[in-house]
C-alpha positions, 0 to 999 in steps of 0.5 A: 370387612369383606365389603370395599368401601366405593364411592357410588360414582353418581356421588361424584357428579354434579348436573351435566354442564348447562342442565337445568336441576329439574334434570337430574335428581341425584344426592348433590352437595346441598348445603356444602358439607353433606358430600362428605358426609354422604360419602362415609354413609354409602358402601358398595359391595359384590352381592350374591345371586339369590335371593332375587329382588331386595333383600336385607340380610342384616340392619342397613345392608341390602342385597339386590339381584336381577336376572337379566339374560342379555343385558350389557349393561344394569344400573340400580337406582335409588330415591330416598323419599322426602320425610324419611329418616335418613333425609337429612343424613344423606343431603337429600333435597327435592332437587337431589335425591337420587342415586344411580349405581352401575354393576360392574358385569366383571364382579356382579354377575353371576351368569345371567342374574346381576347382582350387587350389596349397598350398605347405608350407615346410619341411614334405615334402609326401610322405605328406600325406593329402588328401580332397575334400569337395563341398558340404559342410555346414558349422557356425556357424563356417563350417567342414565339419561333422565329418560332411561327406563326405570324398571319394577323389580319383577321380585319386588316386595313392595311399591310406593303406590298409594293407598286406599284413600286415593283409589281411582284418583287421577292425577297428572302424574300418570301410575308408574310406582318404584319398588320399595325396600319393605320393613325387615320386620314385616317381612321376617317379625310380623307376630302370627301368634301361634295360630295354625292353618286350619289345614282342611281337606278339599272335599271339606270346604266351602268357599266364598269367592269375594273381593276385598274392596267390595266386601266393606266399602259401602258406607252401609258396612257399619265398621268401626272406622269406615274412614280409613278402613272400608274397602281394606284388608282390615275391613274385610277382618272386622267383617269375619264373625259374619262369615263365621255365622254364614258358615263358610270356612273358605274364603277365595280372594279376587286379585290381591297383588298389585295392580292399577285400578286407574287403567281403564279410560272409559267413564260410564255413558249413563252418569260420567262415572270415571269407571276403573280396573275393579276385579284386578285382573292386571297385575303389576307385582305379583309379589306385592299385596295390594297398596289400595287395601291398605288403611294407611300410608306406613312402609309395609303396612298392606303387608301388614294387614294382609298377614293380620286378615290371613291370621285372623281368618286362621284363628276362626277356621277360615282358609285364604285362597288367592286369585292369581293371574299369571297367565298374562300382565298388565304392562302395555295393558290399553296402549300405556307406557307409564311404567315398565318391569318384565317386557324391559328386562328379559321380553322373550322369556316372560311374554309368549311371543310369536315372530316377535310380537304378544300372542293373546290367548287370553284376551288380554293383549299379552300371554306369559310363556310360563314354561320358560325356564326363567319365567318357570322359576320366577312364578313358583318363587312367587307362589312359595312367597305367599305360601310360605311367608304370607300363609295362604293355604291355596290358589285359583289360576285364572284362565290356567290353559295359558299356562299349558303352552309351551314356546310354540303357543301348542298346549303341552301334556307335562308342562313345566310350570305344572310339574313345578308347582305339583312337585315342590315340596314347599307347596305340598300343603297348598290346593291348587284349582285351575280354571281350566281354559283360556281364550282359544277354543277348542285346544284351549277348553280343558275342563277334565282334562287338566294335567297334574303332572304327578299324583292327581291334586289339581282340582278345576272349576267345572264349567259344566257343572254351572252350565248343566244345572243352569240349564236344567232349572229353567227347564231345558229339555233333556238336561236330566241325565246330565244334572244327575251326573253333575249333582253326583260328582261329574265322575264322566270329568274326573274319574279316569285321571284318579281324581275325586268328585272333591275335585270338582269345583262346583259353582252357578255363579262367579265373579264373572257373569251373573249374579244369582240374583240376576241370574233369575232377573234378565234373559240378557246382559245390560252392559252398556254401563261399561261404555263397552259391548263386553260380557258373554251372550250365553248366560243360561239365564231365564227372567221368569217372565218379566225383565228386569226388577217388577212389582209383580209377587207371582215373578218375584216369588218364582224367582225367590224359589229359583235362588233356593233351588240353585243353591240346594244344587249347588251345597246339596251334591257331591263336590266342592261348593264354591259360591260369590259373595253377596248371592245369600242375600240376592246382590244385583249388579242391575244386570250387567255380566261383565262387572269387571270395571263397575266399583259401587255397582259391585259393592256388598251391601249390608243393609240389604243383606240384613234385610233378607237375614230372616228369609235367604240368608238363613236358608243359605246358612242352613243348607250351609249346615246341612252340608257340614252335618251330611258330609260324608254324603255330600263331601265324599272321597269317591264318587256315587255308586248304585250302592249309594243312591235310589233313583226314582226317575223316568230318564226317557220323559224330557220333562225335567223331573227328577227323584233320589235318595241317598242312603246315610251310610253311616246311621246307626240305628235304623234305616237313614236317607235323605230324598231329594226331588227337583221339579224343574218345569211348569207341571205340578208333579207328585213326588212318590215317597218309597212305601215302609218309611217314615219321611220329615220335610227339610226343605221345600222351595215353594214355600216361604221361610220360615217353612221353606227350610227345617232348624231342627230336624226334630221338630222337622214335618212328618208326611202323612201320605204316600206322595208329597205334591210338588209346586212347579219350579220347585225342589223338596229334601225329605229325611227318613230316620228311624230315631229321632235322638239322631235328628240334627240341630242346626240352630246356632247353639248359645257357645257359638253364639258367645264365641261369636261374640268374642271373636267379635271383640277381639277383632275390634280391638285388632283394628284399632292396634298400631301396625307395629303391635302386629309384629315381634318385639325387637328384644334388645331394644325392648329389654332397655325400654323395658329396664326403664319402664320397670323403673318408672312402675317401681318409683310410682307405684311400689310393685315388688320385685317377683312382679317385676321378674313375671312382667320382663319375661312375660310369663303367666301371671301365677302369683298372688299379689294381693290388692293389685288389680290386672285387667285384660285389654279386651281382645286379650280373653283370646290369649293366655293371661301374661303381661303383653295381654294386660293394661298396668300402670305406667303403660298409658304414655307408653302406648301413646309412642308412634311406631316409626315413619309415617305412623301416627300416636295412638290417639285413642285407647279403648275404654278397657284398658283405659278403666284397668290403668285407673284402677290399679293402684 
């Protein structure tokens, strides 16, 4: 009653006088009649100023909201799509159908943030796409030019974009997507089942850094329906019992908000490739999952499907970290103007300028002034998005020193931003790990020595810790003082801010550089398929006597030993181990470091993985089990003391030769320890095992699986002699244990591998859901169908009335109602036994209903559900 019934003045214009229609776009009175008609439908109200973006606060009525410091003038315009419901309601044709509102600065303004309600009767406002245009230049008749600026709300909660069907296709229509009024449903309904964060402490993890599309889009990734979902977040759910069994129980996800996969010109000089933007390190909406994860073209449905893969994830004791870029955009990325947002909105609050210009501290073109109060609020609000609404339970900053300068470019000591997102409590649950520099050397280098801004939580990605033992594997002299301070926590980095060796973000290889497998294959980048000289000169790396890939066993046995070397550095030390995907099998990108264009190039490969389960998959997942059976040694709160290891070295020899034990603490019967020796050089050396034990080999790198790495320690090698002789580029991990009943089993026991099997169909069966099964019924309307439903089963199958009673309410199923057969659907052994998780008679023309726009009948069933509604009577 409090909203005033306006005519939008757009609706009471036609063309300017002598446009052609192609001109302008607007609801027009096509056929005659529908201005009325359309005039009833639109209302305008006031608004309010928070939340920001889009937002609908009851069925057809949105609230909008921009900040805008220094606008004299905003305008929201809306395009209603061909195929949406409300087409034909509000006299939409292709040559009119938009809607250009203006904000009356005397009642829509708030301070700087305008704002403004539309309410469509009778039309879904779901689907509706929305721009902002700031100052717009306008025409004789008053209304934007067709060349105003239109503007992505920076608060922007979905895009019209495609999805993962056209990735990198090009068309003549450059990149330049509307916002779009997302499903209210998959914002505030969407069925999360029940399923809790695992909510794992830091030092507990083991992560998994991979990229969405890479994980599934080879044509090798055997998913049960690689048409629509490889490369989706689908995808990467029907792939999660493999992560399971790998043993990680962290997965840290390349960029996942928005972003133009198309902006990148250059084609690959070797076979005309049209290369693209793979990583997706230039975001276009940071509050938007990315449209080309999506399997389909259904309002909201990469929402969807990004809520279901965290769920997913959750239900098996995995956690999501994001990837996130917000120390710089992509708008104006390679001199493109295809589409605008922050620069068109407030320029000197988001971009960090200098004499009116970008400044590029991350080498990228532009630098976000992440400080600025405006800017501040706008990246916390969208940190507390995705971990409120989307559940993610962490985020890896990229290149975070940005976001430590202040307004002059100067790196501050308490900036904002960190105090922010240290301090708020929404985010107390959320880690938070910093890439600790950016692009300016030396202010810019803040490894152990990136401020919290409150109690010490901020972990970082230790640079050093990759370089030193990249160093010291391949036999660069002198290096064995500095791995032992990196194997044991890099107190030198994080101890005298209070911080933890969990803090430590231990890797050898990321996302950027490479590969482990080529880690051990080129001494020199191969970029040139990039069409570029791009990617870092120093890698640490060493061939192992021959370039590239050879048929020569003597190479390829010294590399194969080198891999395990590296990761029993990497998942045997103190600190928090993160690894990319595919290193457990050995994935190669042919040598290129700078994979951040190359989409096939950086696929996971399924069929080369599988041939290498025997061999460096299960030495990975093995010292993956280690680890978790050693935690307390490996994943500790405080950093290694005298009191917890024996160090059997000669620091003054340079030779890389280096000899431990660390004492298991906690053993309860008898002496514990586990010896660990890195023969890093070219010399064969004679490790000296400590007088008065008993020692087991776990491990030996030189040798090949199955001996290189122990299941059960039971069965573990006693060594019989006072020395263990050690093979050049080699390491050893022996274990001393006075009982064998302690000894650790690291097979996979018949329950995980029933659980694995489980899981296995139940993700099937997700996949195959309609996006709408993901989310909470509507209890209204689900109450009448349901009254109709109960009326259909009763006249066709005499069901008695207490059935009825359980089915309405969904309860479990407690009674006994004699010959009639309930199945579950497959995926419902995971759920408590009620109605919603059974297949009964009736339901099977019901099942076949689409969801709503743009989502197509549910074709087929699977073959269970279909057996139960034949079977019940």
């Amino acid at each position: 009653a409090s909203r005033a019934s306006l005519v939008c003045a757009a609706l009471t214009r036609g063309h300017p006088p002598g446009a052609p229609a192609s001109s302008s776009r607007r609801w027009a009175p096509h056929p005659p009649g529908t201005m009325g008609q359309a005039m009833t439908l639109v209302k305008k109200g006031k608004g309010r100023p928070q939340p920001q973006g889009a937002s609908e606060k009851e069925p057809g009525v949105v609230n909008f909201a921009l900040n805008a410091p220094g606008a004299a003038s905003v305008w929201l315009l809306l395009t209603i799509p061909e195929g949406h419901p409300g087409w034909e309601k509000v006299g939409a044709t292709s040559e009119a159908n938009e809607m250009y509102l203006r904000l009356d600065p005397e009642k829509q303004r708030t301070g700087t943030i305008w704002h403004l309600e539309v309410q469509l009767s009778s039309v879904p406002v779901m689907g509706i796409r929305y721009a902002w245009l700031v100052n717009p230049p306008l025409d004789e008749t008053g209304q934007p030019r067709p060349d105003a600026e239109k503007i992505i709300d920076p608060y922007a909660r979905e895009l019209d974009s495609p999805p993962a069907t056209q990735w990198n296709v090009r068309k003549a229509q450059r990149y330049s997507p509307m916002a779009v009024i997302p499903d209210a449903r998959a914002m505030k309904d969407f069925d999360w089942e029940d399923v809790k964060p695992p909510g794992y402490h830091l030092k507990e993890l083991i992560i998994y850094e991979a990229h969405v599309r890479g994980f599934t889009k080879n044509p090798d990734s055997g998913l049960s329906q690689p048409d629509t979902q490889a490369g989706t977040f689908l995808g990467f759910l029907e792939k999660i019992p493999y992560l399971l069994k790998l043993g990680v129980n962290c997965v840290e996800f390349l960029p996942v908000f928005e972003f133009d996969e198309t902006a990148c010109p250059r084609k690959n000089p070797h076979n005309g490739e049209q290369l693209c933007n793979y990583w997706g390190y230039s975001t276009v909406a940071f509050y938007v999952p990315m449209q080309r994860f999506a399997d389909k073209e259904r309002t909201s449905a990469a929402i969807i499907g990004f809520k279901t893969l965290v769920r997913e994830l959750h239900r098996v004791g995995i956690e999501v970290i994001l990837d996130v870029v917000f120390n710089h955009t992509a708008e104006g990325t390679w001199g493109e103007n295809n589409w605008h947002s922050w620069k068109s909105v407030a320029k000197p609050n988001y971009y960090l300028l200098s004499k009116g210009h970008d400044t590029n501290y991350t080498g990228c073109g532009n630098t976000m002034n992440a400080n600025d109060p405006l800017c501040c609020e706008w990246i916390v609000s969208c940190l507390k998005y995705w971990a409120l609404d989307m559940q993610v339970d962490g985020f890896r900053f990229d290149l975070a020193s940005s976001l430590c300068r202040g307004g002059d470019g100067k790196i501050c000591h308490e900036p904002e931003v960190i105090r922010r997102m240290s301090n708020d409590p929404d985010l107390k649950h959320i880690k938070l790990i910093a890439e600790p520099w950016d692009c300016s050397w030396p202010d810019g280098y803040l490894v152990g020595r990136f401020p919290s801004c409150g109690a010490p939580r901020w972990a970082e990605w230790n640079g050093k810790f990759r370089d030193t033992v990249r160093s010291f594997l391949k036999g660069d002299e002198g290096m064995k003082g500095e791995f032992a301070t990196r194997i044991c926590g890099s107190a030198d980095l994080f101890k005298h801010n209070g911080r933890g060796p969990f803090h430590s973000i231990n890797f050898i290889t990321a996302h950027d550089g490479f590969t482990l497998r080529d880690l051990v294959t080129f001494n020199g980048k191969h970029n040139s398929c990039n069409g570029e000289d791009s990617g870092d000169d120093h890698n640490n790396s060493w061939n192992c006597g021959i370039e590239g890939p050879t048929g020569d066993g003597g190479v390829n046995h010294l590399r194969e030993r080198q891999m395990r070397n590296f990761l029993v550095s990497l998942l045997l030390s103190a600190g928090t181990p993160m690894m990319v995907f595919g290193d457990e099998y050995g994935r190669s990108q042919r040598g290129c470091n700078n994979g951040w264009c190359q989409d096939a190039l950086s696929w996971f490969s399924w069929s080369d993985m599988a041939k290498e389960e025997s061999k460096l998959v299960r030495f990975t997942r093995l010292c993956i089990s280690m680890r978790k059976r050693y935690m307390h040694l490996f994943g500790r709160d405080h950093f290694v003391s005298e009191k917890d290891i024996w160090w059997r070295v000669h620091w003054d020899d340079p030779y890389n030769y280096v000899c431990y034990v660390l004492h298991d603490t906690k053993a309860t019967k008898g002496y514990s320890g586990l010896l660990f020796a890195f023969n890093a050089g070219h010399e064969f050396r004679e490790c000296d095992l400590p007088a008065g034990k008993t020692w087991y080999r776990l491990i030996d790198t030189n040798l090949p699986s199955p001996k290189d790495i122990c299941e059960t320690e039971s069965e573990a090698t006693q060594i019989n002699s006072a020395t263990y002789g050690m093979h050049p580029r080699s390491c050893i991990v022996l274990k001393c244990m006075a009982d064998k009943a302690a000894a650790f089993d690291h097979t996979e026991s018949e329950a995980e591998y029933a659980q694995l099997q489980q899981t296995t169909e139940h993700l099937k069966e997700v996949v195959r859901r309609r996006a709408s099964m993901e989310l909470l019924p509507n209890v209204e309307a689900e109450q009448v169908r349901a009254g109709e439903l109960m009326r259909r089963l009763s006249s066709m199958s005499g069901l008695p009335a207490e059935f009825m009673a359980t089915i309405a309410e969904d309860k479990p199923l407690e009674v006994d109602f004699g010959d009639i057969v309930i199945e579950r659907a497959p995926s419902s052994s995971l759920l408590p036994l009620t109605a919603s998780s059974c297949r009964l008679p009736g339901l099977k023309d019901l099942d076949a209903l689409p969801d709503g726009p743009g989502e197509e009948p549910a074709a087929t069933k699977p073959a269970a559900a279909g057996a139960a509604a034949e079977k019940a009577p």
